[in-house]
C-alpha positions as CSV (number, residue, x, y, z in Angstrom):
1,X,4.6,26.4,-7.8
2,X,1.6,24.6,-8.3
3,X,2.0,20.8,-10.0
4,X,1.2,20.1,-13.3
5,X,-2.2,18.8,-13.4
6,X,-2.1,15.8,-16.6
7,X,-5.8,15.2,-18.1
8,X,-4.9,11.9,-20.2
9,X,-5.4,9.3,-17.8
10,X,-5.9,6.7,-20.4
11,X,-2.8,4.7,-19.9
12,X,-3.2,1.3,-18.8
13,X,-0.9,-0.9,-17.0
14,X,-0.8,-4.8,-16.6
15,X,1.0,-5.6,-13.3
16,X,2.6,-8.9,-11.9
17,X,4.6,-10.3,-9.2
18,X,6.3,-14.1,-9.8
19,X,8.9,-15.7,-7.8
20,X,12.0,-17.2,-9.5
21,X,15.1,-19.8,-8.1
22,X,17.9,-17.3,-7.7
23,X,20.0,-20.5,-9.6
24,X,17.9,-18.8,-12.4
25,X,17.6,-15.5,-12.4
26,X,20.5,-15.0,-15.2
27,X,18.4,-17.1,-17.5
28,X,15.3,-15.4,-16.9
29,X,16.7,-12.0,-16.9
30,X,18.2,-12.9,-20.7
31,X,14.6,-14.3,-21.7
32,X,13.0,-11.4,-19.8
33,X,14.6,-8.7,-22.0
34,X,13.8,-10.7,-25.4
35,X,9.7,-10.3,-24.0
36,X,10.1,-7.1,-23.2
37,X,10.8,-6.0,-26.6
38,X,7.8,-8.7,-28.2
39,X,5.6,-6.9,-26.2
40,X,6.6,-3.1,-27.0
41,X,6.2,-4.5,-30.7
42,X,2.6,-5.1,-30.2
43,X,1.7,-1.4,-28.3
44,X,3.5,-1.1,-25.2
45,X,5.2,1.8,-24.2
46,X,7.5,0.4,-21.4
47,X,8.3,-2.7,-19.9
48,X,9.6,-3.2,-16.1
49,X,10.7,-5.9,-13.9
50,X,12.5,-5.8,-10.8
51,X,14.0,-7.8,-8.3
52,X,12.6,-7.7,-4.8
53,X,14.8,-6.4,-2.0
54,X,13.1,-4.7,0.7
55,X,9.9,-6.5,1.0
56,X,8.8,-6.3,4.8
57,X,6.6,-3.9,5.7
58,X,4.8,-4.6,9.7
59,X,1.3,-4.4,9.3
60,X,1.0,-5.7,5.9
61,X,0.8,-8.8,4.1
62,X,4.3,-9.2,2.1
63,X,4.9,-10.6,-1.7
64,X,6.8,-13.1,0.1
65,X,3.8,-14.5,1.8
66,X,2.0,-14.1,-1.7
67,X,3.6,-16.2,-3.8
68,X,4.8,-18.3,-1.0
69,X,8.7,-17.6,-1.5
70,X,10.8,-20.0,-0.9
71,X,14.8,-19.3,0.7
72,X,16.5,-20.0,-2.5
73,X,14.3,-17.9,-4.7
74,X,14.1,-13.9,-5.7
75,X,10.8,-12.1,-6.3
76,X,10.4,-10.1,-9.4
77,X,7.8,-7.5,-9.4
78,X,6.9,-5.8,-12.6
79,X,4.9,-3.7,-15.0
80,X,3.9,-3.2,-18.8
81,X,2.8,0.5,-19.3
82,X,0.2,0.5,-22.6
83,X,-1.7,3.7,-24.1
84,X,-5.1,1.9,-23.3
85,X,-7.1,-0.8,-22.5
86,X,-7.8,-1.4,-25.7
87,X,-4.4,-1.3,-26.7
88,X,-3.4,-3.3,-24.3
89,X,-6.0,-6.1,-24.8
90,X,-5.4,-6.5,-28.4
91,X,-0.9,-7.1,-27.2
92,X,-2.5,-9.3,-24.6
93,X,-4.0,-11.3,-27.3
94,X,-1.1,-11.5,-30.4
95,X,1.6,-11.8,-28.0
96,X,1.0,-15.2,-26.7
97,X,0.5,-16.7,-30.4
98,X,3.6,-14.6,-31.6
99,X,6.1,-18.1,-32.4
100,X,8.9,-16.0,-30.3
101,X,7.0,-16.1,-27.4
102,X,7.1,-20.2,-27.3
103,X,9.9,-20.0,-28.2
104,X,11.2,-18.4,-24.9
105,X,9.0,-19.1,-22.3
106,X,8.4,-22.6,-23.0
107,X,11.7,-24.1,-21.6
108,X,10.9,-22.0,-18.7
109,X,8.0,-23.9,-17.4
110,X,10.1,-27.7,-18.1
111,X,9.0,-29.5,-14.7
112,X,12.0,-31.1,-14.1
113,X,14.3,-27.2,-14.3
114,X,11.1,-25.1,-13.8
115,X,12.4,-21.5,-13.7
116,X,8.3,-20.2,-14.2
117,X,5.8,-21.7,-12.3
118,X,2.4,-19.4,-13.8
119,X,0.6,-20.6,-10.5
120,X,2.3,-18.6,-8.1
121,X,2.2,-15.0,-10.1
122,X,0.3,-13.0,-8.9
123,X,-1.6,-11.2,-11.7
124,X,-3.7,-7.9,-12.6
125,X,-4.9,-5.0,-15.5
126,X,-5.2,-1.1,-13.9
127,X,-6.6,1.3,-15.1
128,X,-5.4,4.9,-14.0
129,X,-6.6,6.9,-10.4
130,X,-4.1,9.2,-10.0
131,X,-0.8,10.3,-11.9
132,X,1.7,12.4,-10.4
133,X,5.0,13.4,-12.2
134,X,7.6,15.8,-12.4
């Protein structure tokens, strides 16, 4: 049985890798799932995050040595799936100003209990090479 072969390749994905203090990761996870759902109101299609957990791999350079992870901190890898760039682009520019979104992510970044430090994510748009699905 030959695959399906899928000719829309116009979805785009935004991609990102942050570490967070495992004391945390609750707090993030609650604030987390509040974005998720800002940013499927302005076009996305899905939103993912997970937390690391095998992240050695000989040969390579890790995450860990990425973002510089600490021993008491977890690394969250994830993804916004969007129809298109130009979806996307416009959500990358009405979700920061949406009043939520400050509301949210601005105690995360408090230097004294910093749960977000925006210097040590790791960061990228893609656009699509290949899709494969079932």
């Amino acid at each position: 049985m030959q695959p399906k072969k899928y000719t829309n390749m116009t979805n785009y994905i935004d991609g990102f890798v942050l570490p967070i203090p495992r004391v945390y990761l609750d707090a993030y996870k609650q604030v987390a799932e509040e974005v998720a759902e800002i940013w499927k109101e302005y076009g996305a299609i899905a939103y993912f995050e997970f937390v690391g957990d095998d992240l050695h791999l000989d040969g390579t350079k890790s995450f860990i040595e990425s973002v510089d992870l600490k021993e008491d901190e977890e690394l969250i890898f994830g993804w916004v799936l969007f129809p298109s760039k130009e979806i996307r682009d416009l959500a990358n520019q009405k979700v920061p100003t949406d009043p939520r979104m400050k509301e949210l992510v601005e105690p995360l970044m408090i230097p004294k209990k910093l749960i977000f430090d925006p210097s040590r994510m790791i960061y990228g748009g893609f656009k699509p090479l290949i899709q494969s699905k079932q």
